[in-house]
Backbone as CSV, one residue per row, in Angstrom:
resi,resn,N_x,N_y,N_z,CA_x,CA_y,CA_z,C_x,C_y,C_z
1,UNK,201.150,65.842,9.281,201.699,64.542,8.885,200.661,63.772,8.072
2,UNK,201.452,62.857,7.172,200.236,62.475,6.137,199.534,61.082,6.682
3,UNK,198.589,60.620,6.230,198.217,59.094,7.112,199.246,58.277,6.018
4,UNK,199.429,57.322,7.014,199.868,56.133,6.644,199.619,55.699,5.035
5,UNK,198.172,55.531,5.052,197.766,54.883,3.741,197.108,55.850,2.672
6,UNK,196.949,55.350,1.512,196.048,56.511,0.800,195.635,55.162,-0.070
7,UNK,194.341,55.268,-0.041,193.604,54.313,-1.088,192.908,55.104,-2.267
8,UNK,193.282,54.474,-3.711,193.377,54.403,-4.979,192.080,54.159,-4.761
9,UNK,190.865,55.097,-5.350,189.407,54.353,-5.600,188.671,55.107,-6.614
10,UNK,187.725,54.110,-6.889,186.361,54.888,-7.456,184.633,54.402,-6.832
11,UNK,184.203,54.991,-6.871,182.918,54.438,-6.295,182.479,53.478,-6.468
12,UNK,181.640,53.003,-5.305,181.092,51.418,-5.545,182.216,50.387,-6.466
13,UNK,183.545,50.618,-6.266,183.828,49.203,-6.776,184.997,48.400,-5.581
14,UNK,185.187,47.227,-6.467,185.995,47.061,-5.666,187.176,47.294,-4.577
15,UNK,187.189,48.933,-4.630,187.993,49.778,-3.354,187.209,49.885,-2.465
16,UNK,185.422,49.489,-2.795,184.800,49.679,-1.343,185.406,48.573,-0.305
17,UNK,185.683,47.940,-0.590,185.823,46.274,-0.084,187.365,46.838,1.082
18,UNK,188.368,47.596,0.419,189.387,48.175,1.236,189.105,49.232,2.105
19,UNK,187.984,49.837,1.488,187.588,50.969,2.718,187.095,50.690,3.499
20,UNK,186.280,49.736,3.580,185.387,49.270,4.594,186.516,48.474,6.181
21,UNK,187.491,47.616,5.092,188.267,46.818,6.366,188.733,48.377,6.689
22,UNK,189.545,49.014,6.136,190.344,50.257,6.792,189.506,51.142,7.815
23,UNK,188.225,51.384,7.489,187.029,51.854,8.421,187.219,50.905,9.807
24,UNK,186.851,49.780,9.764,186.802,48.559,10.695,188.454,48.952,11.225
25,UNK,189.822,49.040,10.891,190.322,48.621,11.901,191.190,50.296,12.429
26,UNK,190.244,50.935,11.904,190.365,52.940,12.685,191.499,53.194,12.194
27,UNK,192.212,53.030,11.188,193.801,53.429,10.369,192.844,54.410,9.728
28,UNK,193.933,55.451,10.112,193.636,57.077,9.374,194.425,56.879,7.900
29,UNK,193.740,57.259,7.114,194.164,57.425,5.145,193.298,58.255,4.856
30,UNK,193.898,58.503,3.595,193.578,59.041,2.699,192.851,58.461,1.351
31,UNK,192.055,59.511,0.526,191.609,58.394,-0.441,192.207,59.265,-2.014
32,UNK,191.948,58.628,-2.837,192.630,59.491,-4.127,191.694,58.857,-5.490
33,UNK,191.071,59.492,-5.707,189.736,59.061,-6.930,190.254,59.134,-8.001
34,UNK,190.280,58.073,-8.268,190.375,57.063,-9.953,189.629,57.571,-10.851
35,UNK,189.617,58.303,-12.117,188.519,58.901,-13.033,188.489,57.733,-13.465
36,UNK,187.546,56.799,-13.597,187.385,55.989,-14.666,186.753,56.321,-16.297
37,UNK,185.793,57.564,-16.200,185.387,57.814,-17.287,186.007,58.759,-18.051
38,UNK,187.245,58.925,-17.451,188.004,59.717,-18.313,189.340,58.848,-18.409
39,UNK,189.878,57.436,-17.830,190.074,56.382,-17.822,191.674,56.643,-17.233
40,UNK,191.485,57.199,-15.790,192.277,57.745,-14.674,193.167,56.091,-14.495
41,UNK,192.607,55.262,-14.731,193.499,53.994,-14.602,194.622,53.853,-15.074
42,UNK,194.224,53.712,-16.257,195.689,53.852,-17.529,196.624,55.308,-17.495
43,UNK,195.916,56.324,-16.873,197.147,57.501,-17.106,198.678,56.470,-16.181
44,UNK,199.843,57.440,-16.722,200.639,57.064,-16.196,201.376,56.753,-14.442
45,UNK,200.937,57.975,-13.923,200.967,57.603,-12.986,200.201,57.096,-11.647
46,UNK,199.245,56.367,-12.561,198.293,55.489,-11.588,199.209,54.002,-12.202
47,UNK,199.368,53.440,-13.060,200.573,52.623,-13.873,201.399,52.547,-13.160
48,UNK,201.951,53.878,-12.853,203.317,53.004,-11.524,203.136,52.664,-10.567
49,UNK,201.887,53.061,-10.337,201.488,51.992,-8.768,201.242,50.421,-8.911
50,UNK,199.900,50.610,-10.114,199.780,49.271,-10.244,199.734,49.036,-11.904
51,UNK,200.668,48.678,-12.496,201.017,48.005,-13.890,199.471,47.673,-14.797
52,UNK,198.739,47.016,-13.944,197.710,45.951,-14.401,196.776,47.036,-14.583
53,UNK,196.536,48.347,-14.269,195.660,49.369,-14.225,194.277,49.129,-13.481
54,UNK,194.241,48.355,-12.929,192.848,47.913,-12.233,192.731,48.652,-10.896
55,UNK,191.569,48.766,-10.270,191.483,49.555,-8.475,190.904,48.361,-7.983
56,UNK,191.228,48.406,-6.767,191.761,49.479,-6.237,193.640,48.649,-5.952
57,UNK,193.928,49.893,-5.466,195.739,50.374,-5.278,195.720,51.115,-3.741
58,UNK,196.935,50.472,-3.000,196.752,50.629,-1.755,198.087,51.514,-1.348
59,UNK,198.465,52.538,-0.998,199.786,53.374,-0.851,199.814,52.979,0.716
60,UNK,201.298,52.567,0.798,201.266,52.269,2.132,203.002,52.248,2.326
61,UNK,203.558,52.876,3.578,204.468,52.794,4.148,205.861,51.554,3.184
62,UNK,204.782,50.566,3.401,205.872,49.649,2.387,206.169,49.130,1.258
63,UNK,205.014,50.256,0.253,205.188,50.593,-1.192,203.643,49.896,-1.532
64,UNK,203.460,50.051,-2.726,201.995,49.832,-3.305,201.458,48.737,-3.271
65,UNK,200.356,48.405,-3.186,199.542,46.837,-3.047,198.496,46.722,-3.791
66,UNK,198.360,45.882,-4.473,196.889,45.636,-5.556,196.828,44.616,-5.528
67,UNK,195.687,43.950,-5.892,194.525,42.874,-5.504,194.043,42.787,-4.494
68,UNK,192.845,42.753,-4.465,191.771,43.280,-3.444,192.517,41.878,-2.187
69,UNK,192.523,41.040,-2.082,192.567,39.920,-1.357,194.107,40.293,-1.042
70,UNK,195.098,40.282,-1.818,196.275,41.163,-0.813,196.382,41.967,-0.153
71,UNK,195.823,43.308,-0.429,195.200,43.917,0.009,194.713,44.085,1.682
72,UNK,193.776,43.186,1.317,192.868,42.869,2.998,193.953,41.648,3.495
73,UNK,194.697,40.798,3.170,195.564,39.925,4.033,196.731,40.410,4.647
74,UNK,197.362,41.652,3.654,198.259,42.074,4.085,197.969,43.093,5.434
75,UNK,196.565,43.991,5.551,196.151,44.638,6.843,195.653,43.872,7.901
76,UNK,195.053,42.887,7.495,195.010,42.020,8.514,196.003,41.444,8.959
77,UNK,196.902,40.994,8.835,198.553,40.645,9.430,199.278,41.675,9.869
78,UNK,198.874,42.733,9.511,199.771,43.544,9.888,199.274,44.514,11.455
79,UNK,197.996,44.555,11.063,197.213,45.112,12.421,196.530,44.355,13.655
80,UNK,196.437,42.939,12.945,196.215,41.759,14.149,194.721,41.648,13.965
81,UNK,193.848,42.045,12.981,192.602,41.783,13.007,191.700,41.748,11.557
82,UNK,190.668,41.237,11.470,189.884,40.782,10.440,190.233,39.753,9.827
83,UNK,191.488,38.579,10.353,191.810,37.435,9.993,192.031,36.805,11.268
84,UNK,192.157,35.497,11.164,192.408,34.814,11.925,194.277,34.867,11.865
85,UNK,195.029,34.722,13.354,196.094,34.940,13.395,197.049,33.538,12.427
86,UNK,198.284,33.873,11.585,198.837,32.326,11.514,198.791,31.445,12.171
87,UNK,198.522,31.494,13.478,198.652,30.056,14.056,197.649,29.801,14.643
88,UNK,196.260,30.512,14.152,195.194,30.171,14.621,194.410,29.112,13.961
89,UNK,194.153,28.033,14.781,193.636,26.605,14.010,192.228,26.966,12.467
90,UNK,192.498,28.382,12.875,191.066,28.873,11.800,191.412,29.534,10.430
91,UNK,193.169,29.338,10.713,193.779,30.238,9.629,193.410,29.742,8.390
92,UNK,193.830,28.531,8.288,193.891,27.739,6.819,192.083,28.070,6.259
93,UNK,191.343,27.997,6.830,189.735,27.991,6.062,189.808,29.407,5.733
94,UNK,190.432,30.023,6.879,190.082,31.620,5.848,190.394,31.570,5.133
95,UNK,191.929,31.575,5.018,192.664,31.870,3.857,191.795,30.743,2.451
96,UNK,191.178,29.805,2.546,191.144,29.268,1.305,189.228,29.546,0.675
97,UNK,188.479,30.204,1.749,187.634,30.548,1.148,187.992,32.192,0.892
98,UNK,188.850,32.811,1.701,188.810,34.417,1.237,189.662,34.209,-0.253
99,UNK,190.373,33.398,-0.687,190.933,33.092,-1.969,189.788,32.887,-3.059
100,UNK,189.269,31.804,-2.675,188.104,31.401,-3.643,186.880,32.679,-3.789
101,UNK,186.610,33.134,-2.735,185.660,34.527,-3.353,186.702,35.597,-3.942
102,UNK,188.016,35.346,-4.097,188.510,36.487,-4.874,189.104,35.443,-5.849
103,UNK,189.498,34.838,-6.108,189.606,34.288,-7.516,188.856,33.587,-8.399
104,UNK,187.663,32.846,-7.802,186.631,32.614,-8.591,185.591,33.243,-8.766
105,UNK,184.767,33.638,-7.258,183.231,34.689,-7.257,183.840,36.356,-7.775
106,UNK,184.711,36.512,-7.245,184.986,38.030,-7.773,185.520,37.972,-9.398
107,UNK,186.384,37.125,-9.601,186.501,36.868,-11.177,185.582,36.743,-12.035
108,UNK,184.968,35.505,-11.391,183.546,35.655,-11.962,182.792,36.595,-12.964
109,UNK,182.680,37.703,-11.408,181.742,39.124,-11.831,182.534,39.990,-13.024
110,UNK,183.602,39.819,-13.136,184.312,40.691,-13.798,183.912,40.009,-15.373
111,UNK,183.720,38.512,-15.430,183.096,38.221,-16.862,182.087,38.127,-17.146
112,UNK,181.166,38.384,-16.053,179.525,38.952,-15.909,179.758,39.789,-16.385
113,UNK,180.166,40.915,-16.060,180.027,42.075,-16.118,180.758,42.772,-17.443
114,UNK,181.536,42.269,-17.816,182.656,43.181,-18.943,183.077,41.811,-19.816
115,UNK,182.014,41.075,-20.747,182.002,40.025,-21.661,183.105,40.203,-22.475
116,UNK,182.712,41.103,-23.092,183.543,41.829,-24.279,184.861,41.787,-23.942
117,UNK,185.437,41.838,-22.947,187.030,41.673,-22.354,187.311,40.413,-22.742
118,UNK,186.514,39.604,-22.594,187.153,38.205,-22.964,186.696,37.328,-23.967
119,UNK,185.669,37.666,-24.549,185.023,36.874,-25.891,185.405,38.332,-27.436
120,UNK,185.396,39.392,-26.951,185.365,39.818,-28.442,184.148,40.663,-28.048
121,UNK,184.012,41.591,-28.747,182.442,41.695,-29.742,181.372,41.572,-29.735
122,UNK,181.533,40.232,-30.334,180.246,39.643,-30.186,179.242,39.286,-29.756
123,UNK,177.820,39.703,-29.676,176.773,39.296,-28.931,176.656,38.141,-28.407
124,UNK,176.491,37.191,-29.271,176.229,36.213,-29.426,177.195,35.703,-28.535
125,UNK,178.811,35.618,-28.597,179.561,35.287,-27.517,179.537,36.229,-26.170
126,UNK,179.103,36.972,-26.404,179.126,38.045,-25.003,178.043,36.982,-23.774
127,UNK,176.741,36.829,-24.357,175.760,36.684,-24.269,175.833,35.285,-23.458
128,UNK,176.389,34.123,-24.054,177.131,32.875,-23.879,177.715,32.597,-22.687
129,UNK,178.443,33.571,-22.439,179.410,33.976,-21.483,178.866,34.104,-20.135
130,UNK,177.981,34.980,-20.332,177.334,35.441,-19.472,176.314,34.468,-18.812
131,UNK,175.627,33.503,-19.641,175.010,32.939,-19.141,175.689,31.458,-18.436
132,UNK,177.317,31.262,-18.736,178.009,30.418,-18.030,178.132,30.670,-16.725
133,UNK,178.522,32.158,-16.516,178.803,32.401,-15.338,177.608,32.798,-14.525
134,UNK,176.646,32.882,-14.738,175.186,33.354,-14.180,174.746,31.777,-13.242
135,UNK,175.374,30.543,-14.307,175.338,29.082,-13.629,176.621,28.803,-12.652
136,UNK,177.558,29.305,-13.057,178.759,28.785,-12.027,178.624,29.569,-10.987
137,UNK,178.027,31.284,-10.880,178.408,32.197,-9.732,176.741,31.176,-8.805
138,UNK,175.057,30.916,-9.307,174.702,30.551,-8.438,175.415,29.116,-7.563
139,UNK,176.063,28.482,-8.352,176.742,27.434,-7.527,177.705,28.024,-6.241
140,UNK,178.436,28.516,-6.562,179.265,29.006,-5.563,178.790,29.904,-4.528
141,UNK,177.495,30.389,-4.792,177.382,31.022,-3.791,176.618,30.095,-2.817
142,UNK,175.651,29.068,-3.481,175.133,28.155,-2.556,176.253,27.707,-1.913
143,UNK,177.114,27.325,-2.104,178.545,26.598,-1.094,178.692,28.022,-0.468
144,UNK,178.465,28.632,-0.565,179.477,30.221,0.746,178.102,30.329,1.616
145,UNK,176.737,30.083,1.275,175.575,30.455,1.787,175.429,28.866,2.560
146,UNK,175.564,28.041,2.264,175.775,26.946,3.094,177.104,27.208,4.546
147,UNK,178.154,28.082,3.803,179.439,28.149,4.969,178.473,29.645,5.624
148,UNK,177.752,30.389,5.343,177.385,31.408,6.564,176.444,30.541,7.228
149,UNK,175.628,29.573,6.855,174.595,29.153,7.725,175.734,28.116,8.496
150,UNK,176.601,27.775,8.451,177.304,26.783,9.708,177.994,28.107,11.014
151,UNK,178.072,28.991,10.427,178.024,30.239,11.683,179.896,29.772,12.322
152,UNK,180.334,29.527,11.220,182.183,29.324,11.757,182.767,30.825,12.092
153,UNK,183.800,30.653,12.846,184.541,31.703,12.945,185.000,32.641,11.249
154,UNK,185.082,31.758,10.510,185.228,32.508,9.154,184.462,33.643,8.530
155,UNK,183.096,33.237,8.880,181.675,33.370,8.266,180.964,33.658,8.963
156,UNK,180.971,34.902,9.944,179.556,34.811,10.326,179.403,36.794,11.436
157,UNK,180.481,37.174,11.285,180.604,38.412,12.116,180.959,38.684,12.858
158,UNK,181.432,37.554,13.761,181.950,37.353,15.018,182.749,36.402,15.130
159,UNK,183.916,36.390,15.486,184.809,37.872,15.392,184.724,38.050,14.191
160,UNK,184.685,39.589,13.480,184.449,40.102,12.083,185.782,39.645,11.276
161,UNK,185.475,39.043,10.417,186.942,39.014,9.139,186.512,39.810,8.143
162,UNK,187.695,39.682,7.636,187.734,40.393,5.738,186.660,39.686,4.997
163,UNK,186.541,38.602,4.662,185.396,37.639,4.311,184.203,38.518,4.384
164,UNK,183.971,38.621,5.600,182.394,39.134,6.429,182.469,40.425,5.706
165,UNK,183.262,41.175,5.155,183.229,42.696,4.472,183.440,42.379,3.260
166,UNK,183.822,41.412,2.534,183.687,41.014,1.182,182.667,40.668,0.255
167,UNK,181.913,39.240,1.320,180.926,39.256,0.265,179.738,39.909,0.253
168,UNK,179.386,40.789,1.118,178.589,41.567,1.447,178.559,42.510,-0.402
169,UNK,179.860,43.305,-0.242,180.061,44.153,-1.394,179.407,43.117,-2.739
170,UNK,179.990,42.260,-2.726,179.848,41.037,-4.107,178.713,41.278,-4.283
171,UNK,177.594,40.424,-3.615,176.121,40.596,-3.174,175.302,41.717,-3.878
172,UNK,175.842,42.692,-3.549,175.428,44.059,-3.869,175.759,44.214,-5.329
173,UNK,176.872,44.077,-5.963,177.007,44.129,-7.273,176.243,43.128,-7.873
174,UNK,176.262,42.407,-7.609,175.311,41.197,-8.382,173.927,41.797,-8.426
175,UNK,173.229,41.803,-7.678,172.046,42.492,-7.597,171.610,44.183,-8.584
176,UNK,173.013,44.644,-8.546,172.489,45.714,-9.040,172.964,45.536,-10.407
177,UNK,174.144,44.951,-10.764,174.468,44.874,-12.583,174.720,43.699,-13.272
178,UNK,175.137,43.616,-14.355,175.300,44.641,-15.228,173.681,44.935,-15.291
179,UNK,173.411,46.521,-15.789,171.491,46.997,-15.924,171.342,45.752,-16.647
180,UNK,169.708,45.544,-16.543,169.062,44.970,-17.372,169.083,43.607,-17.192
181,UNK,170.655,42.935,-16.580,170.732,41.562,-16.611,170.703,41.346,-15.073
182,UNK,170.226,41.430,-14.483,170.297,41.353,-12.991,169.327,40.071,-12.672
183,UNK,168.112,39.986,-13.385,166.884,39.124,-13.092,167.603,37.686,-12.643
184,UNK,168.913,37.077,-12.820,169.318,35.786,-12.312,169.269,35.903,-11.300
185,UNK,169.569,36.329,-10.132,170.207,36.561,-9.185,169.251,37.307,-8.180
186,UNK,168.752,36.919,-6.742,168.061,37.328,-5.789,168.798,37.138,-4.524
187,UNK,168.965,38.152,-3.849,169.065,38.106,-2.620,168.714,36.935,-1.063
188,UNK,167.406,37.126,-1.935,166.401,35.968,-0.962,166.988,34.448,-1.302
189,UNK,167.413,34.142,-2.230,167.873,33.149,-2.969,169.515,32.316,-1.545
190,UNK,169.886,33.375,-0.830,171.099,32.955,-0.213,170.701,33.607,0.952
191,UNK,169.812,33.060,1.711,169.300,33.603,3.318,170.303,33.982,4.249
192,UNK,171.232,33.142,4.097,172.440,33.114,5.615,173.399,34.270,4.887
193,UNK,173.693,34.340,3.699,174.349,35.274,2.840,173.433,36.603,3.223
194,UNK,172.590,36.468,2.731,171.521,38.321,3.031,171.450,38.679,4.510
195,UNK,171.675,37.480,5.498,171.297,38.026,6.765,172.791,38.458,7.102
196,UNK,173.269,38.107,7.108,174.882,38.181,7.060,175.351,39.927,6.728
197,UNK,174.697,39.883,5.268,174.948,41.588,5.003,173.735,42.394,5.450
198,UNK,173.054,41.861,6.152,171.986,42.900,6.892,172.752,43.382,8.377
199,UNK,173.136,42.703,8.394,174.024,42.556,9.565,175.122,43.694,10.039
200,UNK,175.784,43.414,8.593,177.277,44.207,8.068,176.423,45.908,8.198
201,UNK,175.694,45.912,7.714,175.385,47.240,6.990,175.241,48.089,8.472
202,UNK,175.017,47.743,9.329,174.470,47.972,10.558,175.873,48.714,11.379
203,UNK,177.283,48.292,11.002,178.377,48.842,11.245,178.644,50.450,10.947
204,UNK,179.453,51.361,12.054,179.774,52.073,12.129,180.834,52.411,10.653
205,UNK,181.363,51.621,10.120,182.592,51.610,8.639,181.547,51.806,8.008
206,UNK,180.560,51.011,7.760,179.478,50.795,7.019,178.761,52.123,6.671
207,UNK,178.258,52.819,7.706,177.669,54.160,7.796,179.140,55.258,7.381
208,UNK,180.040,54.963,7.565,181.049,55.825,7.015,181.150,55.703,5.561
209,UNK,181.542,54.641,5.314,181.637,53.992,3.513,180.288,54.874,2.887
210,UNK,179.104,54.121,2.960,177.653,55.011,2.782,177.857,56.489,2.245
211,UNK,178.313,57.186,3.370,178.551,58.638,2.758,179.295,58.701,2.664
212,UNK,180.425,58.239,1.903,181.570,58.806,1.058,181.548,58.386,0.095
213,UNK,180.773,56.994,-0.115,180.279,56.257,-1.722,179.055,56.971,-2.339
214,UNK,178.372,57.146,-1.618,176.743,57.433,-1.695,175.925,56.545,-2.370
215,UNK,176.104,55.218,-1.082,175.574,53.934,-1.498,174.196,53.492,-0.662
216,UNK,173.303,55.052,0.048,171.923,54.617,0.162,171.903,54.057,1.690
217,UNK,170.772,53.813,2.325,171.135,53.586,3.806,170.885,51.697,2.946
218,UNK,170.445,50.822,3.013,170.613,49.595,3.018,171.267,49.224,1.451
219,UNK,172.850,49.330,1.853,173.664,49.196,0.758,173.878,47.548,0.112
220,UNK,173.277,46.933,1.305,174.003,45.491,0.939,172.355,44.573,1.015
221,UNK,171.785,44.980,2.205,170.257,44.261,1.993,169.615,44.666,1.199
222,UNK,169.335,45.850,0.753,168.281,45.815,-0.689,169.310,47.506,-1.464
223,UNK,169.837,47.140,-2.052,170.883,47.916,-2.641,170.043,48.848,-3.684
224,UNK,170.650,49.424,-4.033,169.908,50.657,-4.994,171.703,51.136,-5.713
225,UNK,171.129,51.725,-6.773,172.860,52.473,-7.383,173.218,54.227,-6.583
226,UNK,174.338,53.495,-6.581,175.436,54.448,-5.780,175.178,56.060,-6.406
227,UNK,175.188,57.451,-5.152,175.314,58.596,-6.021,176.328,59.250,-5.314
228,UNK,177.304,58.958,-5.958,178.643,59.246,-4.967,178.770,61.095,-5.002
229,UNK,179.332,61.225,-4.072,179.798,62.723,-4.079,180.764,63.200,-4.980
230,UNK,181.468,62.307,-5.540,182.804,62.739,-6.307,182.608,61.173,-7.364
231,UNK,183.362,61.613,-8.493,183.620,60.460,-9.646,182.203,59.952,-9.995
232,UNK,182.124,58.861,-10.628,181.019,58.268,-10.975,180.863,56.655,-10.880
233,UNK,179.911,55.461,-10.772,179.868,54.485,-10.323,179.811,53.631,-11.420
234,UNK,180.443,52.851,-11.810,180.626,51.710,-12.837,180.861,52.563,-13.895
């Protein structure tokens, strides 16, 4: 019999963020590797899963799911854990910071990281770009590194949410790309944030994810680039 789920991925990206909750709440799946460098996204039938061609893509019993933050809300509701329940007085903060690290900090990275998607070309605008968001992502993370040092049920590991397996991953990308442009951005810079993913890494999902990404034993406290067993990383 087949598992339940089969997750759409490629290394180190944003499908780690789904493997990790799926690790955390012991649901048996499957995984199905995305060529990106042969640009496994756009073939067609990765398209009928998810239109937008982006990973990760979640196969599940009640048809396909994409965006990382649907994604993790929809398993957390559905399995009773890594969120706070609807009618738990803690619901509303999750839900509006696990929004904001996926529509602003994770957006963010995506115009860190891939300029050219949205300016053109151009250096000069690439460049621009980059250095907007290099100022807006340290802001926001001081506000999320301010919410791990208040140690709320949202933020802090206990009880573990989706959050607590999110920005951990973020963290890690920031630090390691895009090459060359990394020097904004320190670890040490967001204490309650780094202790937070020193923390994470220490998990049993964590040590699973690790060797199936081949993301190094301290993936999230002092990160190094991924040497995955299969596909390739960014």
């Amino acid at each position: 019999m087949s598992p339940p789920y089969r997750l759409h991925y490629a290394p180190d990206n944003a499908s780690l963020i789904v493997r990790l909750a799926l690790e955390e709440l012991g649901e048996p799946y499957e995984t199905a590797l995305v060529d990106r460098a042969a640009g496994g996204q756009h073939s067609p039938a990765y398209l009928a899963l998810n239109p937008h061609g982006l990973i990760p893509t979640l196969e599940t019993p009640r048809g396909p799911i994409f965006e990382t933050a649907a994604i993790l809300l929809w398993l957390a509701d559905t399995h009773g854990a890594l969120a706070p329940a609807p009618d738990d007085r803690e619901r509303g903060a999750f839900l509006k910071w696990l929004f904001f690290t996926s529509n602003t900090v994770h957006a963010g990275l995506r115009m860190l990281f891939y300029p050219e998607k949205y300016v053109g070309a151009d250096p000069g605008a690439g460049n621009a770009l980059r250095t907007r968001m290099q100022t807006s992502l340290k802001t926001h993370l001081t506000k999320l590194d301010t919410l791990a040092a208040a140690q709320t049920p949202v933020l802090n590991g206990i009880p573990l949410t989706a959050l607590d397996l999110y920005l951990p991953a973020l963290l890690r990308w920031m630090a390691l790309y895009p090459a060359g442009v990394t020097g904004w951005f320190r670890l040490a810079d967001t204490p309650h944030l780094h202790a937070l993913a020193a923390r994470i890494e220490q998990r049993d999902s964590v040590t699973r994810a690790k060797a199936a990404e081949g993301l190094g034993e301290t993936p999230f406290s002092r990160p190094r680039h991924a040497t995955p067993p299969e596909g390739s990383a960014r």
